[in-house]
C-alpha positions in Angstrom: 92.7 99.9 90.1 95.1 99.1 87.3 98.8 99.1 88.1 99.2 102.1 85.7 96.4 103.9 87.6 98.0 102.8 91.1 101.2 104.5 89.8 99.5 107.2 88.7 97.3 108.3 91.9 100.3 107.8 94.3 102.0 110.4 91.9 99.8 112.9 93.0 100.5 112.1 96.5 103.9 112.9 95.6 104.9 109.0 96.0 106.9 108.3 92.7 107.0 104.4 92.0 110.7 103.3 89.3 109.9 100.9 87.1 112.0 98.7 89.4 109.3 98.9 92.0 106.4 98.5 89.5 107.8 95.3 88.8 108.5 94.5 92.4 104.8 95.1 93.1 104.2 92.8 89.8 105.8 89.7 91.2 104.2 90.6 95.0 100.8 90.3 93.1 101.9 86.8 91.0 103.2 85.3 94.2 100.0 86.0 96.5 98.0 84.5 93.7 100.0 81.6 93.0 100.7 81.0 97.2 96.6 81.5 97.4 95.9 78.3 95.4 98.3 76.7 98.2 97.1 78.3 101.6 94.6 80.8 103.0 96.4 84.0 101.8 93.4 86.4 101.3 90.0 86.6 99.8 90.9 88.9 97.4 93.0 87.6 94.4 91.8 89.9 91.6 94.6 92.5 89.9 92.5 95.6 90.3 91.4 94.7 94.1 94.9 93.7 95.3 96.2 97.0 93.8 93.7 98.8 95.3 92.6 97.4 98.5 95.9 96.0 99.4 99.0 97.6 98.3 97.4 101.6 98.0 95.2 100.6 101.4 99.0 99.7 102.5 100.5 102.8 101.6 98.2 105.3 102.6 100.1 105.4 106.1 102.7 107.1 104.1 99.8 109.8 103.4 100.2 110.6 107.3 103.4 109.1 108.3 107.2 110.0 107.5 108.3 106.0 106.6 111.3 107.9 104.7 114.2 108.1 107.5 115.6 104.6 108.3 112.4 104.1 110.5 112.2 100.8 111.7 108.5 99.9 111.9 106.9 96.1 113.2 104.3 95.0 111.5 101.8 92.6 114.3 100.1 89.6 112.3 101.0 91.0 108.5 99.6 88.3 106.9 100.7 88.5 103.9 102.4 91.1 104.4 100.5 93.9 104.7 101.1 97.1 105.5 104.9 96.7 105.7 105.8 94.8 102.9 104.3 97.7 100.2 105.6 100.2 102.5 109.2 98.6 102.6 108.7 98.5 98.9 108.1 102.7 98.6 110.6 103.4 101.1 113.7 101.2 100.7 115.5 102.5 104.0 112.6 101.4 106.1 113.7 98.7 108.1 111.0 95.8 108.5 109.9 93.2 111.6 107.4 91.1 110.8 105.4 88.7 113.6 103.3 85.7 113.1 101.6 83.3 114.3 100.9 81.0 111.5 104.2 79.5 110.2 103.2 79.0 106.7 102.4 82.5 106.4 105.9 83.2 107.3 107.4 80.6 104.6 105.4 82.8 102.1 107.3 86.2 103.0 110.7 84.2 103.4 110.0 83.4 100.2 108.5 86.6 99.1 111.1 88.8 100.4 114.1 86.5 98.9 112.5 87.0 95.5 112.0 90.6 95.7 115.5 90.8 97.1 114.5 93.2 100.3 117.2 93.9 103.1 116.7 94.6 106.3 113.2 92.5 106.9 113.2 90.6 110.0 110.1 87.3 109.8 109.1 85.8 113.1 106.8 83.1 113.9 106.0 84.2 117.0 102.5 84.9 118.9 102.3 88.8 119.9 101.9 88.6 123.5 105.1 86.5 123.6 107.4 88.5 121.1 106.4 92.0 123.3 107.8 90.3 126.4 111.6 89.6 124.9 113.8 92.0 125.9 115.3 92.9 122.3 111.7 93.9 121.2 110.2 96.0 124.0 110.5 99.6 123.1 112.4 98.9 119.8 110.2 100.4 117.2 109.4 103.8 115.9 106.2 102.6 114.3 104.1 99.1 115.3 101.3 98.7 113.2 98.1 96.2 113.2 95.6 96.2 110.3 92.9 93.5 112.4 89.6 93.1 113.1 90.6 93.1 116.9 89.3 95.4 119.2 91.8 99.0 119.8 92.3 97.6 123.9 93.1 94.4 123.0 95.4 95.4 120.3 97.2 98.3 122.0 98.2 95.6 124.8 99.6 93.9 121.8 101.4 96.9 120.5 102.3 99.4 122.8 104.9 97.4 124.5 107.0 97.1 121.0 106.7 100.7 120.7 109.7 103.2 121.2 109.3 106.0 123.5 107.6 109.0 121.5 107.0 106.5 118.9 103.5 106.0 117.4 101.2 102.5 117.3 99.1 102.6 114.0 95.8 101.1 114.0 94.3 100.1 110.7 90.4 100.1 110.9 87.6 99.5 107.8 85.0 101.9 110.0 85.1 104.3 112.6 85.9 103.7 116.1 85.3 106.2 117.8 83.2 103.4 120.6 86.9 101.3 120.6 88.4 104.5 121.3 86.7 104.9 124.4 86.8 101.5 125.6 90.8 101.2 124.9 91.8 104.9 126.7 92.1 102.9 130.4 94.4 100.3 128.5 96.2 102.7 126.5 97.1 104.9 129.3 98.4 101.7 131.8 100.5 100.6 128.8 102.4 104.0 128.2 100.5 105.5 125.4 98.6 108.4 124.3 95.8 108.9 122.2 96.5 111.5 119.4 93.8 111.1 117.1 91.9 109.3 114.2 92.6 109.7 110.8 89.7 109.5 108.0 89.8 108.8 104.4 88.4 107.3 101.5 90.0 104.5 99.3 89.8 106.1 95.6 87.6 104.3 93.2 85.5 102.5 95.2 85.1 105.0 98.4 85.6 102.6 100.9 86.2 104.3 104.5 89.7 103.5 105.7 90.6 104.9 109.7 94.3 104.8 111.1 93.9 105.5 115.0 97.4 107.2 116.0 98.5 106.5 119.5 101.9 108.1 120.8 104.6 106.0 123.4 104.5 109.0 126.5 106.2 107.0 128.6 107.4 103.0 129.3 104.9 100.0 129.6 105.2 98.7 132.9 107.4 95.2 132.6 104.4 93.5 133.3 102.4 93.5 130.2 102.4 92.0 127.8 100.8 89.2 129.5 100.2 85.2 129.1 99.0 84.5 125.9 95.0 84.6 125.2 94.5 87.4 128.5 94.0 90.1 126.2 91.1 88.7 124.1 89.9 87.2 127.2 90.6 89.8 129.9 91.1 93.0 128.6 92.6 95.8 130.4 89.9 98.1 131.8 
């Protein structure tokens, strides 16, 4: 996917890029290449893929989700900085937090957010079972996302607790999980949350399956969870 093509097929998803963020999207692309060469960033470094399979991938929440309000959504192990920082991009109002773990992952957007001049984002270095259990964080968010390979249980223990009340967790998956569904509904349920449903699509181009699993806030996580660090990959809840 070409940046004119990008452009051009979020058009018709009524998402209308300025030139100023065309060339915001231009410099995201030059830094992750030019960081990549420095640190483990991502596997994919071509123009075509990052357009594609990072920054529309990114976006497509928007396809589903109202980011357009002064939302404040917090984005668990971005990376580099994905989904938020294309969505903060698009949607100027939305304000960003962004948490973790790996420090030199957080100079990168310090320094990636300073040269794109972006207000409001908030960069942690912070592991997610500890940042849930801070008071200022715990039920903060309108929308917590998590694009990982993790298992849904093990990330909704992550999540959930950031989440405001009525509030929504996103769950970024590459296939269906449908299986993960299942297995989280005990965990999800314990931690507040409600499972709405699964959304389904196809990237353009290349027809990669994308999933977003959409889990609602009902009611408050019990002040218990999060808990110590390395219990939820190790001990999920059941």
């Amino acid at each position: 996917m070409k940046p004119e093509e990008f452009k051009q097929l979020l058009s018709q998803k009524a998402i209308q890029l300025t030139d100023h963020q065309m060339e915001q999207f231009a410099r995201y692309f030059e830094l992750l290449v030019e960081w990549n060469e420095k640190m483990n960033l991502t596997a994919i470094t071509e123009e075509k893929e990052v357009y594609l399979k990072h920054f529309y991938d990114s976006i497509s929440l928007a396809f589903f989700e109202d980011f357009s309000t002064n939302k404040s959504i917090c984005d668990v192990g971005a990376g580099a900085g994905f989904p938020s920082i294309p969505l903060k991009i698009v949607f100027p109002t939305l304000q960003v937090t962004i948490v973790d773990s790996l420090n030199k992952r957080i100079t990168f957007l310090t320094e990636l957010v300073n040269e794109l001049k972006l207000e409001d984002v908030s960069l942690y270095h912070d592991r997610a079972e500890t940042f849930g259990q801070k008071v200022e964080f715990r039920c903060a968010f309108d929308y917590v996302t998590a694009r990982a390979v993790a298992r849904l249980n093990m990330l909704s223990e992550l999540c959930l607790p950031l989440v405001k009340k009525e509030g929504f967790f996103l769950a970024l998956k590459a296939a269906k999980s449908e299986e993960e569904i299942i297995e989280a509904k005990p965990a999800i349920a314990i931690l507040g949350g409600k499972f709405q449903k699964e959304v389904s699509f196809e990237l353009p181009i290349t027809d990669d399956e994308r999933h977003i699993v959409v889990i609602q806030k009902k009611k408050e996580t019990p002040k218990k969870y999060p808990r110590k660090p390395g219990l939820p990959n190790k001990q999920p809840i059941k």
